[in-house]
Backbone bond lengths (Angstrom), bond angles and torsions (degrees), N, CA, C in turn:
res aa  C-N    CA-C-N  psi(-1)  N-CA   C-N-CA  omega(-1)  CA-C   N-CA-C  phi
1 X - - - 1.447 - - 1.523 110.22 -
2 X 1.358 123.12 -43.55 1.766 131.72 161.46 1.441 104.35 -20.79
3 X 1.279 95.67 -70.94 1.353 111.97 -173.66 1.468 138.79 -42.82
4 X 1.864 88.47 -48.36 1.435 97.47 172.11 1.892 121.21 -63.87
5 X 1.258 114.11 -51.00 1.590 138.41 170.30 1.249 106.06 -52.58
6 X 1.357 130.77 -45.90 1.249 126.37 165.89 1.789 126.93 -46.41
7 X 1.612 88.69 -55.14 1.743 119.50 169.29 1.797 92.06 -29.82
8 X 1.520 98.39 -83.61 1.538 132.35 -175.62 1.109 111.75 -21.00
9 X 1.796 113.23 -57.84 1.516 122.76 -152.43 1.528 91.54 -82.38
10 X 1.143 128.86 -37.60 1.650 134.02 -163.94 1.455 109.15 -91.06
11 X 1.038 133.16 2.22 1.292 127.87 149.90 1.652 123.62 -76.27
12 X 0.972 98.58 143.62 1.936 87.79 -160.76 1.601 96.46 -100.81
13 X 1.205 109.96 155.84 1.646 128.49 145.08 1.019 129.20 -77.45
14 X 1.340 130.60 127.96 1.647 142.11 -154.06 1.765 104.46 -99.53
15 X 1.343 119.50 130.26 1.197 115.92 163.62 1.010 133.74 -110.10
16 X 1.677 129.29 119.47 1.279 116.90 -167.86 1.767 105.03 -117.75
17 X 1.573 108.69 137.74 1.187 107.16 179.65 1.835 109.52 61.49
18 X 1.579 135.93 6.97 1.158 101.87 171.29 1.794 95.72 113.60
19 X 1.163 119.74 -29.31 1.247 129.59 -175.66 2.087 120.60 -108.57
20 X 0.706 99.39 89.12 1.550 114.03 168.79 1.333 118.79 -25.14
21 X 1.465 111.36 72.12 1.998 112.10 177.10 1.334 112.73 -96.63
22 X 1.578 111.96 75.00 1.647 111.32 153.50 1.044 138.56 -2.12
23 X 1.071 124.42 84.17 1.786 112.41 168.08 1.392 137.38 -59.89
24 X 1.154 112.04 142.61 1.805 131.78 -134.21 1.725 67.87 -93.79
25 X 2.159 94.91 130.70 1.307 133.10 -156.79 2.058 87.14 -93.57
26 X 1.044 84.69 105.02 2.230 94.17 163.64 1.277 109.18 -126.26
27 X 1.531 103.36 118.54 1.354 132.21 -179.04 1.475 110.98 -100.15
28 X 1.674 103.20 102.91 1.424 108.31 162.24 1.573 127.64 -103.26
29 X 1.449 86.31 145.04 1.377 108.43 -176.75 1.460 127.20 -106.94
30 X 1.327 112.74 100.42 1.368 110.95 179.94 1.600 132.74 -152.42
31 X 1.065 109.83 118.34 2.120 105.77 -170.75 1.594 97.52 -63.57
32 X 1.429 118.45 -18.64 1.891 98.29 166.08 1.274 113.72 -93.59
33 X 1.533 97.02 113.66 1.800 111.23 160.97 1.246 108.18 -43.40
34 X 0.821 143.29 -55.93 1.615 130.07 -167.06 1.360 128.96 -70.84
35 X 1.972 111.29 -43.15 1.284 115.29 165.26 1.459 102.40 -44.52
36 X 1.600 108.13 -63.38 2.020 114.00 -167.46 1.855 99.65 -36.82
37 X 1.508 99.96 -57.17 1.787 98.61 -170.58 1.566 110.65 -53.27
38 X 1.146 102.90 -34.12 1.537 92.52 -169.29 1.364 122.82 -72.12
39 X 1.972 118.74 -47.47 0.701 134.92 178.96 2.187 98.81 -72.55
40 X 0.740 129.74 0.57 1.288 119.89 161.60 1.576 112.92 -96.19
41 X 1.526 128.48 -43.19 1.476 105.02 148.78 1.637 140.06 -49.33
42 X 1.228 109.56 -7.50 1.148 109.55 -162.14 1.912 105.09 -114.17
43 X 1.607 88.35 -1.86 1.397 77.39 173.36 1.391 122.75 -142.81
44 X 1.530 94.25 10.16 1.591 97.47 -166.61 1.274 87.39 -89.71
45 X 1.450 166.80 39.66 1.341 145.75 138.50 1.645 104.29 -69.83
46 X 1.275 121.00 -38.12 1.249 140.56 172.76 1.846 133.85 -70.61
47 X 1.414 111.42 -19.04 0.942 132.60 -143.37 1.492 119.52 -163.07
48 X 1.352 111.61 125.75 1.772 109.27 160.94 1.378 108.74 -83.10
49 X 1.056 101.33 124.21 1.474 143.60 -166.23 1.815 109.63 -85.03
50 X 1.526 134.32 79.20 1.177 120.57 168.26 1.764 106.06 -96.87
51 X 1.251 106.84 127.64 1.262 109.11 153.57 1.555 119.52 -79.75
52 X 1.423 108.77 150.04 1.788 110.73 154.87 1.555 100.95 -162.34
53 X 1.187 119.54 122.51 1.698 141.78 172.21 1.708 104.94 -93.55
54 X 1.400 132.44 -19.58 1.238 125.07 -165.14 1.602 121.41 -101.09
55 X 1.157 134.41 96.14 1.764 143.33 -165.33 1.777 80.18 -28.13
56 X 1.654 100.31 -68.59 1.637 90.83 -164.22 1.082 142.66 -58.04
57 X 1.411 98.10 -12.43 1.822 101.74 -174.98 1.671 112.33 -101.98
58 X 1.990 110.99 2.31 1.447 106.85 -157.34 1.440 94.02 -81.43
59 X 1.612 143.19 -28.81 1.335 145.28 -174.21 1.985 99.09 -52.06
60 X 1.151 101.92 -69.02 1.649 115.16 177.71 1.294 102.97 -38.44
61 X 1.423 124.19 -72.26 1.372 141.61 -155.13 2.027 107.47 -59.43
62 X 1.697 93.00 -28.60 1.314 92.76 165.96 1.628 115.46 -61.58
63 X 1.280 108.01 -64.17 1.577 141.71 -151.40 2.175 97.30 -61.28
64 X 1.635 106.69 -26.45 1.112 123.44 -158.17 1.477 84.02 -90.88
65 X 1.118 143.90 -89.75 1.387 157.94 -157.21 1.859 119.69 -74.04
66 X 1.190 102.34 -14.05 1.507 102.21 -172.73 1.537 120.80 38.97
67 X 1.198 103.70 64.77 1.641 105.84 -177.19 1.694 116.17 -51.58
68 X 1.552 124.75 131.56 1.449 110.62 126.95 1.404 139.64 11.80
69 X 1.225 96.83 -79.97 1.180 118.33 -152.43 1.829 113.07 -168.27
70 X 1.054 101.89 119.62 1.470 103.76 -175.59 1.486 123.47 -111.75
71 X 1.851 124.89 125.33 1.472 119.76 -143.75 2.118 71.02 -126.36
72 X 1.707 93.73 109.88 1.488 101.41 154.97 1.480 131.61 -102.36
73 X 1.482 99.26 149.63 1.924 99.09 -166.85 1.921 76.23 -105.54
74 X 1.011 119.74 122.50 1.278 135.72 156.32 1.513 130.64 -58.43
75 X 1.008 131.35 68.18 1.815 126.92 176.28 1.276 109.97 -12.00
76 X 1.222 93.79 150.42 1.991 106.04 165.59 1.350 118.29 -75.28
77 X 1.451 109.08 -37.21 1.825 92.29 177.73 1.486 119.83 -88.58
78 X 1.497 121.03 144.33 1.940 117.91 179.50 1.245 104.14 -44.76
79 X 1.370 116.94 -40.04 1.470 95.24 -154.97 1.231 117.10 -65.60
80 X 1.497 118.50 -52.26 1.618 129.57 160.32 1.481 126.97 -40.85
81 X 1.298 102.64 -24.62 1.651 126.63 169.99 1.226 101.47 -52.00
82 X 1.818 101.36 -77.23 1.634 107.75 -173.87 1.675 108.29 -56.06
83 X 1.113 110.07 -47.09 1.914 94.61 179.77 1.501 115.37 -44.50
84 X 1.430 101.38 -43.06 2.110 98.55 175.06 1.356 107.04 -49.99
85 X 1.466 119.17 -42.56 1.240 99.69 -137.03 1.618 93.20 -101.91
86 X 1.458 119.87 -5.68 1.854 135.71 178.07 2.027 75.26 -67.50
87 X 1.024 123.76 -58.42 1.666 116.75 -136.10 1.704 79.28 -86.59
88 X 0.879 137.26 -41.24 1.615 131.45 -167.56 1.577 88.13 -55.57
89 X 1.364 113.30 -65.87 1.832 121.80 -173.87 1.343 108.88 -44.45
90 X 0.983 133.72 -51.01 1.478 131.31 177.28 1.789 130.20 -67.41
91 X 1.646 91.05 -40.65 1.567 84.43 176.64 1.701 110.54 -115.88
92 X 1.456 123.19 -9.15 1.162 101.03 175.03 1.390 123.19 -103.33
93 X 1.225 129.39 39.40 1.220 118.07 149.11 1.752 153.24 -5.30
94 X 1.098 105.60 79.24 1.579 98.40 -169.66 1.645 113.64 97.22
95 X 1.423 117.05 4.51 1.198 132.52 -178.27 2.026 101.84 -112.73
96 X 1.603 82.84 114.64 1.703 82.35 165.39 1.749 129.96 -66.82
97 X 1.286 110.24 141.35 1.296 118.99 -177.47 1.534 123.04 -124.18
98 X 1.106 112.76 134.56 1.645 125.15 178.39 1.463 112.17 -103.91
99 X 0.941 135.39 122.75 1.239 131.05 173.40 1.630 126.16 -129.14
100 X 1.393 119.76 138.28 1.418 106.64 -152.35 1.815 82.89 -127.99
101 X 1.233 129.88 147.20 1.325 142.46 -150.21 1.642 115.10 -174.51
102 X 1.337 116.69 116.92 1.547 123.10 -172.63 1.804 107.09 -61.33
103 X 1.177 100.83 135.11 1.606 99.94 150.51 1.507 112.58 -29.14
104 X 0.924 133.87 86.61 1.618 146.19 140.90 1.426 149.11 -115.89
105 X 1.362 113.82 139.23 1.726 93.17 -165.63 1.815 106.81 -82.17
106 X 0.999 112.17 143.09 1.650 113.65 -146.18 1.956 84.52 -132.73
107 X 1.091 104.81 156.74 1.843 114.26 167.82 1.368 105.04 -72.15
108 X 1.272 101.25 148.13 1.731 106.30 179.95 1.410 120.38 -55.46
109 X 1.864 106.78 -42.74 1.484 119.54 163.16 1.595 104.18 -33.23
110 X 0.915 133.27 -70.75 1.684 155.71 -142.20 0.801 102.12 -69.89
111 X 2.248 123.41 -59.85 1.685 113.90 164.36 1.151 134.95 -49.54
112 X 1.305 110.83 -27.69 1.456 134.88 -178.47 1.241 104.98 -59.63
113 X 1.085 125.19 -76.77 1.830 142.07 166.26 1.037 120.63 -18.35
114 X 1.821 119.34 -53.78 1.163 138.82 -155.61 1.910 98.30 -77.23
115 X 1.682 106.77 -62.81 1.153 117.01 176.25 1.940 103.84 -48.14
116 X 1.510 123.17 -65.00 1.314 95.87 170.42 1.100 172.51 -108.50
117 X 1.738 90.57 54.78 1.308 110.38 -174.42 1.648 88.62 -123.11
118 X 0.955 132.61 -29.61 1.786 134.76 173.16 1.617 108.37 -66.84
119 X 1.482 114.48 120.18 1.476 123.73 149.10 1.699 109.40 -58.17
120 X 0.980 111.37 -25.68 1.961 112.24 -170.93 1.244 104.54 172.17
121 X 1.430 103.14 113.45 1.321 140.47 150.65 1.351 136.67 -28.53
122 X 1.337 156.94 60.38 1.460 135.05 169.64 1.210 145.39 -94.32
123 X 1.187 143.37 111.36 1.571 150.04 -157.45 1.714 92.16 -77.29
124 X 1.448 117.10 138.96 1.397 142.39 163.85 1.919 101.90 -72.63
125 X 1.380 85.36 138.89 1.502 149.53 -46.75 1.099 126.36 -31.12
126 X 1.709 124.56 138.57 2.249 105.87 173.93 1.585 66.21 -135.44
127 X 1.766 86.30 153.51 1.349 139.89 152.06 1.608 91.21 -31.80
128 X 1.484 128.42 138.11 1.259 140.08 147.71 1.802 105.53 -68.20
129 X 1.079 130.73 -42.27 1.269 139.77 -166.17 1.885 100.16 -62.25
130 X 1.100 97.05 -49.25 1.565 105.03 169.77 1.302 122.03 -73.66
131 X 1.219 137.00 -31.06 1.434 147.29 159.72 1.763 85.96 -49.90
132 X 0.988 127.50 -70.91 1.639 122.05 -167.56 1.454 118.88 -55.94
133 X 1.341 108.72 -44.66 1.248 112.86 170.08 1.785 130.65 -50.86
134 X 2.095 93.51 -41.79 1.514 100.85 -174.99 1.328 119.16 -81.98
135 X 1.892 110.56 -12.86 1.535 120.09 169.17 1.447 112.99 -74.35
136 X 1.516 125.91 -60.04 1.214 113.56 140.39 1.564 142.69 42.27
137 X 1.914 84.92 -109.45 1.511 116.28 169.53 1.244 115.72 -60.38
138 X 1.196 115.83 -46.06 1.658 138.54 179.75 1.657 98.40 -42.96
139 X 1.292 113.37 -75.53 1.785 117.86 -166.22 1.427 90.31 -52.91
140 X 1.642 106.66 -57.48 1.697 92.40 -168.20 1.760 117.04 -35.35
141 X 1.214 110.41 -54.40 1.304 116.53 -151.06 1.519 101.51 -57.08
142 X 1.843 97.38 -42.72 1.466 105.01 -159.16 1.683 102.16 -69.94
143 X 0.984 109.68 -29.90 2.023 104.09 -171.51 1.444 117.95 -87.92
144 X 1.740 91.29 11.76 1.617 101.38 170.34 1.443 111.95 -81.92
């Protein structure tokens, strides 16, 4: 939780002209430290930046921060799968989601799920440049 608030507090707000324009809150989720690190350099000039690595704390961490937009790193095993995607169903509502997920053969239930609860899909490895691009497009679309 340090971590996450820390994430939070150290991302800055941009001022343009005199006027305070917040940057739109994206909460990533991921058990790899490094994807999370990377994709938090790469986007927090743009972006409030929440980290969360912990299955248990990502339900809260939603409910706590009201993300934007929420970018999930998907586990390898279903079962942990389906818990992401039970806690995505319950608390993110009306909140766009990215989700990035290995080549794996998955239960049909599970693809099913994934596709509808995901705005956009990405299989490991993606381009960081495109992760920026599809968050981006994503808010745009959604605050239309």
């Amino acid at each position: 939780m340090a971590d996450q608030v820390s994430t939070a507090l150290n991302s800055k707000s941009k001022f343009s002209h005199g006027v305070d324009t917040t940057l739109k809150r994206v909460l990533v989720f991921s058990p790899d430290a490094d994807l999370a690190r990377f994709l938090l350099i790469n986007l927090e000039e743009r972006f409030q930046i929440i980290r969360e690595h912990c299955l248990e704390h990502f339900e809260q961490t939603i409910r706590n921060f009201s993300p934007d937009l929420i970018f999930i790193d998907l586990f390898t095993f279903s079962s942990d799968i389906v818990k992401q995607l039970e806690i995505i169903h319950r608390t993110a509502t009306g909140i766009p989601v990215i989700a990035l997920r290995a080549y794996k053969s998955l239960t049909q239930d599970i693809n099913k799920s994934i596709e509808e609860i995901a705005d956009i899909v990405f299989y490991k490895p993606v381009d960081g440049e495109l992760i920026t691009q599809a968050i981006e497009d994503l808010l745009k679309q959604h605050n239309k």
